[in-house]
Backbone bond lengths (Angstrom), bond angles and torsions (degrees), N, CA, C in turn:
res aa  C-N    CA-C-N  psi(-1)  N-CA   C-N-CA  omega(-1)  CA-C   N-CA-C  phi
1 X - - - 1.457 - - 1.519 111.45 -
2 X 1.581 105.92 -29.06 1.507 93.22 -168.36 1.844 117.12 -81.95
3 X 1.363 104.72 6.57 1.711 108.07 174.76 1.695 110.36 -100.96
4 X 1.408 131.07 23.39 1.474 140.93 164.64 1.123 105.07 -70.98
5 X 1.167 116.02 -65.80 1.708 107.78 -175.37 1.388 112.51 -44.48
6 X 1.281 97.42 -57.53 1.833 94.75 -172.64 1.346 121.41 -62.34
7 X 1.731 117.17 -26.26 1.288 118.51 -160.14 2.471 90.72 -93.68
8 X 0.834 98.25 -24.68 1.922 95.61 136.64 1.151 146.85 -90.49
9 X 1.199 107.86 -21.95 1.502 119.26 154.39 1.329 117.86 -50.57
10 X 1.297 115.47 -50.49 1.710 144.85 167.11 1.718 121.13 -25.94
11 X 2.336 81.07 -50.54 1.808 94.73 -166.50 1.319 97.73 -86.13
12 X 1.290 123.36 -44.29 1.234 120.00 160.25 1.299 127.09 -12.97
13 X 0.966 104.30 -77.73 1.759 122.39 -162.43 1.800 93.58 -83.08
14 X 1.300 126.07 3.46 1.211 123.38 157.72 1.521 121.66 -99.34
15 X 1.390 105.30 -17.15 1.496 119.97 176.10 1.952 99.22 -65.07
16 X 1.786 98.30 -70.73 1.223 77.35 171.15 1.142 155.49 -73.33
17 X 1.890 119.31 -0.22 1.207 104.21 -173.87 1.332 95.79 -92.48
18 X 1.355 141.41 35.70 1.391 151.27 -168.93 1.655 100.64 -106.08
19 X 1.857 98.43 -55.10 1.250 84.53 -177.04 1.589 122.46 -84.63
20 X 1.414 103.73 -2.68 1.627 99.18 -175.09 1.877 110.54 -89.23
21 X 1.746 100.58 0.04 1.227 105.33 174.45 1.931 107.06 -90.44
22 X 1.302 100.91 -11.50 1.921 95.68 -176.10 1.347 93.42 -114.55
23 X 1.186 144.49 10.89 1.056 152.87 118.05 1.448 147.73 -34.99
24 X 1.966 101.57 -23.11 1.288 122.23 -168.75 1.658 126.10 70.78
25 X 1.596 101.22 3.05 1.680 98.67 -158.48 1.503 99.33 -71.42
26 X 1.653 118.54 -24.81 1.486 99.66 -159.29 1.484 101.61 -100.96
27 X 1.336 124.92 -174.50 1.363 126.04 -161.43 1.867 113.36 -122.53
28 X 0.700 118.60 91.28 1.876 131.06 -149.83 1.886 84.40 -54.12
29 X 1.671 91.21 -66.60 1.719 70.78 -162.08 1.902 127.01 -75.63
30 X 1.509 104.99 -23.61 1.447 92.75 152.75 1.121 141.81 -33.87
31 X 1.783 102.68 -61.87 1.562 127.01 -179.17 1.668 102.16 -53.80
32 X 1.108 120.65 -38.89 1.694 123.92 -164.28 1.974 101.13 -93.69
33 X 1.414 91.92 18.86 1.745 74.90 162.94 1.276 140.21 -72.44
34 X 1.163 133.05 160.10 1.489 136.99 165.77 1.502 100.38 -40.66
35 X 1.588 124.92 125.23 1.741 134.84 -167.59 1.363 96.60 -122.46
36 X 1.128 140.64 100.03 1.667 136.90 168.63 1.599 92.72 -72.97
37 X 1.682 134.57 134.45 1.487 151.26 -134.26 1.757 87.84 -148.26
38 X 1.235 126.51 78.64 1.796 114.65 155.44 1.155 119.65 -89.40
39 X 1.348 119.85 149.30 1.455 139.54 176.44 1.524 119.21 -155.57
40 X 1.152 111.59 83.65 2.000 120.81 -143.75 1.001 127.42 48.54
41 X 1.734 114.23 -99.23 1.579 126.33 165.58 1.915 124.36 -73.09
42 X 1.789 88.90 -22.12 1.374 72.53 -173.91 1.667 103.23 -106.27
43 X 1.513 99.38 163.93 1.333 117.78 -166.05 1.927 95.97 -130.85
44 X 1.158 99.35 132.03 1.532 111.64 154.77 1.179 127.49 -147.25
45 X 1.249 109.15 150.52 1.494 115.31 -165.75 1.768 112.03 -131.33
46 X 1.691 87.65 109.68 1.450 110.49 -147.33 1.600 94.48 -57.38
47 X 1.606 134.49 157.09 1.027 110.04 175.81 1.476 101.61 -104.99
48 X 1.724 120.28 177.92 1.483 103.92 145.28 1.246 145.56 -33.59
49 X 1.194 133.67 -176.50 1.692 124.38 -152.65 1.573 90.62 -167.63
50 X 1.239 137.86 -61.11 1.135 146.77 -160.38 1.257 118.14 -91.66
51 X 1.334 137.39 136.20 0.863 161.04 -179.56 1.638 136.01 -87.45
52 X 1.295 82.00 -44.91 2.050 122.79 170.81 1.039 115.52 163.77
53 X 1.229 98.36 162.37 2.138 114.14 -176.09 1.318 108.51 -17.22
54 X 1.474 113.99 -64.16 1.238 122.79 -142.28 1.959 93.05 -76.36
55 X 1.296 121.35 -11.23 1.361 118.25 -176.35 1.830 106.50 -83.09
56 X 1.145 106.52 -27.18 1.674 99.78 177.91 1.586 101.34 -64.05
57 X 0.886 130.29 -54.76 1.495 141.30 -173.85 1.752 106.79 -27.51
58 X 1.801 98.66 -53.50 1.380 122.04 -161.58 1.732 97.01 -71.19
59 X 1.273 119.01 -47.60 1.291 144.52 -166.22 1.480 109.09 -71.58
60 X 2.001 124.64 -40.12 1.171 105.84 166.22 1.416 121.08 -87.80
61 X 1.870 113.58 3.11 1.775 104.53 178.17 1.635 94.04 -107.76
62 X 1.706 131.53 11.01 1.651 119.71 146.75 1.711 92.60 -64.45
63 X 1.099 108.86 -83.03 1.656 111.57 -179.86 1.286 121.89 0.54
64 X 1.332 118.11 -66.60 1.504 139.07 164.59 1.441 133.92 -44.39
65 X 1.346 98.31 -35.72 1.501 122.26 -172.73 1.679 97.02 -106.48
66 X 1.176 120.36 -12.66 1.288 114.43 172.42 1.790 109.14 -83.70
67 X 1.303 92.82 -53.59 1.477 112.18 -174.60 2.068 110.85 -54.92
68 X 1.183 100.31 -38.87 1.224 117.98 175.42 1.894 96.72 -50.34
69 X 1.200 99.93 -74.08 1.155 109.64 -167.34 1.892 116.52 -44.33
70 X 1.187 90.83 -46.11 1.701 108.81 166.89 1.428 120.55 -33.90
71 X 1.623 83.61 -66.28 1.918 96.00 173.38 1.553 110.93 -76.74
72 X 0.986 147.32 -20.82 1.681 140.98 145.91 1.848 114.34 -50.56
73 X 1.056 98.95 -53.02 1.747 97.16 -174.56 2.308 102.55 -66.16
74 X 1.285 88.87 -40.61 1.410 102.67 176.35 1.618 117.01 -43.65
75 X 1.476 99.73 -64.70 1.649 119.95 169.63 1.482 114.68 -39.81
76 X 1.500 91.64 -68.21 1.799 89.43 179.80 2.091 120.98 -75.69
77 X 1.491 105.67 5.77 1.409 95.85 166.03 1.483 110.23 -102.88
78 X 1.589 128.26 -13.46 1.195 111.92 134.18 1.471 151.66 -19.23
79 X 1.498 83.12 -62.26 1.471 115.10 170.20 2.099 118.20 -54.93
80 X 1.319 88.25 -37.11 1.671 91.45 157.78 1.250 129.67 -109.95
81 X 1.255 124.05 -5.57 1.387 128.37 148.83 1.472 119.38 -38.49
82 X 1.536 108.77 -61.13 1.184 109.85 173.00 1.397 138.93 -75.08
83 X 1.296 101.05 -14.02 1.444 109.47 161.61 1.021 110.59 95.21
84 X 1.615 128.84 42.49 1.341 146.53 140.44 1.328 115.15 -83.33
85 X 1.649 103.53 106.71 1.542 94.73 150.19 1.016 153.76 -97.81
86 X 1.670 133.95 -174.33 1.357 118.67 173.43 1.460 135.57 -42.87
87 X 1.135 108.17 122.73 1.568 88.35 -177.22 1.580 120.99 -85.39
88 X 1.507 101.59 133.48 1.960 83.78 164.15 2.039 82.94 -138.11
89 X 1.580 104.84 142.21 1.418 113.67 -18.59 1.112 129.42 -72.68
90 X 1.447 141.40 -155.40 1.490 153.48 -179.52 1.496 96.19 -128.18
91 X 1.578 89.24 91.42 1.625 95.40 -178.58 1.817 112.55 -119.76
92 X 1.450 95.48 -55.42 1.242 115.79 175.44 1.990 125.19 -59.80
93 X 1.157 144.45 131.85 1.573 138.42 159.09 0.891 119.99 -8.85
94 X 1.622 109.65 -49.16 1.860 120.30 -163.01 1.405 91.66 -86.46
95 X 1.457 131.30 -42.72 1.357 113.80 -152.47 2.100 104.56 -95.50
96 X 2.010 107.89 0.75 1.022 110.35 -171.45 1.617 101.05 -90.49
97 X 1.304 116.40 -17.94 1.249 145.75 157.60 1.854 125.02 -41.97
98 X 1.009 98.47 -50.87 1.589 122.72 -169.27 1.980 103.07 -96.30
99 X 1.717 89.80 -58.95 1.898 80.61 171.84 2.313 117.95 -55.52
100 X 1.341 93.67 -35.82 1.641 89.60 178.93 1.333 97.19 -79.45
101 X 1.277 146.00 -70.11 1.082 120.38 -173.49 1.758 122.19 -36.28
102 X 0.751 99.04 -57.89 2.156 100.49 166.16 1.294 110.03 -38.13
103 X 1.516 118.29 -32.84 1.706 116.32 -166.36 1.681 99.60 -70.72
104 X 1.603 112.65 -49.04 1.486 133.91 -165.87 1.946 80.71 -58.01
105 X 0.787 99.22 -75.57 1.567 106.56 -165.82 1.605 111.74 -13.99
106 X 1.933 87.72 -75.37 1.357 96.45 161.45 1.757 139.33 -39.58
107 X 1.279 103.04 -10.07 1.783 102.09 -168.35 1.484 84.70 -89.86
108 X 1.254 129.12 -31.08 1.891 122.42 -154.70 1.267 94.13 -108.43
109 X 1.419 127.26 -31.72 1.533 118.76 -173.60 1.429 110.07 -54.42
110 X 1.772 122.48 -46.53 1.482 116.68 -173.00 1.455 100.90 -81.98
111 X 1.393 124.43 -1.84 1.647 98.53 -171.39 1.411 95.71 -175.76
112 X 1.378 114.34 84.77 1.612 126.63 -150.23 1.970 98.09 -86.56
113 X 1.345 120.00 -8.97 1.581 124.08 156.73 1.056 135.20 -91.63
114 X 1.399 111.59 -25.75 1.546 144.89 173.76 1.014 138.79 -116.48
115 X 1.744 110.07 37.94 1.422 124.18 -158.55 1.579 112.90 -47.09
116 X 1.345 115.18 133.62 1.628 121.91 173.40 1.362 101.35 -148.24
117 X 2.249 99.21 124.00 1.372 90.22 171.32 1.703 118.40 -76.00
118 X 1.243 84.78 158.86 1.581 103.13 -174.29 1.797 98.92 -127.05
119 X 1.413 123.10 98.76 1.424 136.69 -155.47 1.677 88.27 -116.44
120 X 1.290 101.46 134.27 1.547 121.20 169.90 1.353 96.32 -92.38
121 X 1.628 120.53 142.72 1.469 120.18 -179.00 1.849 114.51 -58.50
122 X 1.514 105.23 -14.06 1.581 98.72 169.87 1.208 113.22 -64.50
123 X 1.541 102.01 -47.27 1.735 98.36 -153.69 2.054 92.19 -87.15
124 X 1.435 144.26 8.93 1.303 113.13 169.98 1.641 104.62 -87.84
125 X 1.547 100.18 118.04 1.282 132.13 175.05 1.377 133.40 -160.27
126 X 1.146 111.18 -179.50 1.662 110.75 -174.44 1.512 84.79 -85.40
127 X 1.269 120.62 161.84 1.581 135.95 156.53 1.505 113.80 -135.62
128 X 1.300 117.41 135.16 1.339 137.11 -165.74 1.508 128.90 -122.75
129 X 0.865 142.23 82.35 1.269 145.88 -135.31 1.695 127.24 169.22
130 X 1.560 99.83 124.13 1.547 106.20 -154.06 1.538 136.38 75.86
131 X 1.086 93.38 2.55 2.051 115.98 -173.47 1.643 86.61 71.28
132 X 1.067 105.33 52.90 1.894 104.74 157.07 1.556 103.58 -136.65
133 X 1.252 118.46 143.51 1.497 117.18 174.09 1.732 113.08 -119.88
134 X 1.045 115.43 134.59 1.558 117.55 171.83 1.540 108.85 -118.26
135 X 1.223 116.69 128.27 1.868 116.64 151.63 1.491 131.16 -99.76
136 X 1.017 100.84 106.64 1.302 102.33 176.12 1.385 124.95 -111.55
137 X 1.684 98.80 25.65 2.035 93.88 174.86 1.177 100.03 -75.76
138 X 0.829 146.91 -18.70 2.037 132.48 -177.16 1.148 112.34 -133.98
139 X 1.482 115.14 57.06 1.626 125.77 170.10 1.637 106.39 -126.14
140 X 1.426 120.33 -6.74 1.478 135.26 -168.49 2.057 87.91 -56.07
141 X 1.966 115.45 108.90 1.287 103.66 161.92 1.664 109.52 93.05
142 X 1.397 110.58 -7.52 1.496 120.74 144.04 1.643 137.77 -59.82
143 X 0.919 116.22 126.69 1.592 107.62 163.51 1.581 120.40 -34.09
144 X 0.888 108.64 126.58 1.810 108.10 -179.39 1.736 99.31 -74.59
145 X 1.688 108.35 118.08 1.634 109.75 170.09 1.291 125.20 -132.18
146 X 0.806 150.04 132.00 1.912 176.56 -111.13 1.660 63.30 -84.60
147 X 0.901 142.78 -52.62 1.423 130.07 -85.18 2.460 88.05 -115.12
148 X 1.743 76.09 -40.45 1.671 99.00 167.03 1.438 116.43 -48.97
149 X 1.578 114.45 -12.71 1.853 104.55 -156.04 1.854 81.45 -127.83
150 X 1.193 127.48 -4.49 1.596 130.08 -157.60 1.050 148.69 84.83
151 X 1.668 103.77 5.31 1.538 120.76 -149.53 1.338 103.51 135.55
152 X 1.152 120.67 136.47 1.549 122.47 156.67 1.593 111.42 -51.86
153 X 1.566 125.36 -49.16 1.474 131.30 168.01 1.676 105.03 -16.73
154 X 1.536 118.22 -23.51 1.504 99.07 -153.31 1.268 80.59 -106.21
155 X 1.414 158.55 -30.41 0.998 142.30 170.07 0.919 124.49 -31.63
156 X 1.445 120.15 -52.96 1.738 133.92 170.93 2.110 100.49 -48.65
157 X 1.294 94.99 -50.27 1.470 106.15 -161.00 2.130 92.90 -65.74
158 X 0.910 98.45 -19.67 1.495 85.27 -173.33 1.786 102.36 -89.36
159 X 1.531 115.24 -30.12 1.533 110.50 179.65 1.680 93.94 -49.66
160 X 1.600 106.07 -60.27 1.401 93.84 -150.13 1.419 120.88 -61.13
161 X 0.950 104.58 -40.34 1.591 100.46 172.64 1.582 123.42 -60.58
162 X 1.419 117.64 -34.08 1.186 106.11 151.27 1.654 132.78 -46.17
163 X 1.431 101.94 -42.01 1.736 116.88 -179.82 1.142 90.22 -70.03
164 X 1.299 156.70 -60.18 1.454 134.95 -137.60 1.575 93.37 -100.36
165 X 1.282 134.07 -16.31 1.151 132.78 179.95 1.684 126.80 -70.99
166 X 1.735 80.11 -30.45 1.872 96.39 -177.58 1.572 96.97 -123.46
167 X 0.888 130.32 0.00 1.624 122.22 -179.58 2.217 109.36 79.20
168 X 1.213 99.97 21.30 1.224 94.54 -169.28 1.496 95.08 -100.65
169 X 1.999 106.26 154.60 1.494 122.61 144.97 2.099 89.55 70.87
């Protein structure tokens, strides 16, 4: 439980350096300098990363989409930390709560750059919970998109209600 904060803290601070990169704020070829990396004996020497402009762009929404994924896999190992399990069925708020969060999990767990949900015929359904609604009966093998949850905003909105629901994070 105690790596939630950070692993949102994480998306956060990936949200914004996303937007201060389509924004123009950050500086591609500065940022992509040669980085000499110490840690006692060892030495590394970070290499370039970029390619051109248009590759930082690509590079802070991997970031994003990585980080995303982080805080989804994060959420739901909470979720077994504490020793909630899956529910079948998925009847109840709390347990409509816990099965979608598992779904998110599932889209980044097999392919944490290339999120695709991957829906077990239990879980494609509507889910209801928190006065937020998700469908996921006909997303089984879709691209995973912001767009599926309403906004990234609801991601946040789904931790918390999980946290105040189970006392977690």
């Amino acid at each position: 439980m105690k790596y939630l904060p950070t692993a949102f803290g994480q998306l956060a601070f990936a949200w914004k350096l996303y937007n201060y990169g389509l924004n123009g704020k950050i500086d591609a070829d500065e940022l992509d300098e040669d980085v000499a990396w110490q840690d006692g004996d060892i030495v590394f020497v970070v290499p370039r990363a970029l390619g051109s402009a248009g590759d930082l762009l690509i590079a802070l929404q991997n970031n994003l989409t990585i980080a995303f994924g982080a805080a989804a896999i994060t959420l739901n190992r909470v979720r077994e930390e504490i020793g909630i399990p899956l529910p079948d069925p998925i009847a109840l708020e709390d347990e409509q709560c816990v099965g979608f969060i598992y779904q998110i999990r599932n889209a980044f767990a097999h392919d944490i750059a290339e999120p695709v949900w991957r829906i077990n015929p239990r879980y494609r359904r509507l889910y209801e919970f928190g006065g937020m609604q998700f469908d996921l009966s006909h997303l089984d093998g879709i691209p995973f998109s912001y767009e599926h949850l309403g906004g990234p905003n609801k991601f946040f909105e789904i931790k918390d209600f999980f946290s105040k629901r189970f006392g977690a994070g």
